[in-house]
N, C-alpha and C positions, 0 to 999 in steps of 0.2 A: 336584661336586668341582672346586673350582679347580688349573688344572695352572699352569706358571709362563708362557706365553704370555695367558694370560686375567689373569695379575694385573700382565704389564709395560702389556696393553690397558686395561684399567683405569685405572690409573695414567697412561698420556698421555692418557685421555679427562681423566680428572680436571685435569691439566695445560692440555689447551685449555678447560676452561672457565671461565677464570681469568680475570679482566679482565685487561687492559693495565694496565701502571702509567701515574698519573696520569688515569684513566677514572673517576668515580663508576661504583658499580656499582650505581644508579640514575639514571634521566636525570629531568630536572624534567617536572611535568605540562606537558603541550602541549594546546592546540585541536585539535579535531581536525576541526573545520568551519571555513570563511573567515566566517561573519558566523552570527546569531541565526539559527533557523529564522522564516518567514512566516506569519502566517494568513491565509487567502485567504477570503471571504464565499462560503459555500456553502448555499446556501437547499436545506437537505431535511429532507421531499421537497420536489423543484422544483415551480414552480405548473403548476396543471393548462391543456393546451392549450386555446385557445380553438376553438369550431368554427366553422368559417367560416359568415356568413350565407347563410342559403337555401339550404345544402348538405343533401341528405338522408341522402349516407353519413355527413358528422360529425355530424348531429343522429343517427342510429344507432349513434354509435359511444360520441357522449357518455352516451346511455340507457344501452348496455353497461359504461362506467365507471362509473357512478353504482350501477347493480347489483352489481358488482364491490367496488367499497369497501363496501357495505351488509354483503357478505358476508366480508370483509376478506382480498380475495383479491387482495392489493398490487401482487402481480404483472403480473396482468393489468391493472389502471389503470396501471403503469409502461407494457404493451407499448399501450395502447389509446392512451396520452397519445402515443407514438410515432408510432401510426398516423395521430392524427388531422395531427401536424407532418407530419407526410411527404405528406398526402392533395395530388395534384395539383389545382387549382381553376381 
């Protein structure tokens, strides 16, 4: 039930939502970005570490990669490819 306070509120919402005169009451399309998006060369998956020569933990750890993909367990060649870059030598 509208009483007469709900229909003078009304009535000025309806009022502000009015454009200005002289306003389209649409504005032209804009950019909404400064320039094209980029592609950047993203080799994935990345290539596999190399294991350093005559290391016996990377030559262990590339065995365990190699097993890993066999069984397409991506993960672990992701965390094993890690381990061998990080390995101090």
């Amino acid at each position: 039930m509208n009483t007469d306070d709900d229909q003078t509120r009304t009535a000025r919402n309806a009022q502000r939502r009015q454009p200005a005169s002289g306003v389209p009451a649409t504005a032209p399309a804009r950019r909404t970005s400064m320039a094209d998006p980029i592609c950047l060369p993203d080799p994935f998956p990345p290539p596999d570490a190399a294991p350093a020569p005559g290391c016996d933990r990377c030559a262990e750890r590339a065995a365990s990669r190699r097993a890993a993909r066999a069984t397409g367990d991506w993960s672990a060649v992701s965390d094993t490819n890690a381990l061998i870059r990080r390995h101090p030598h």
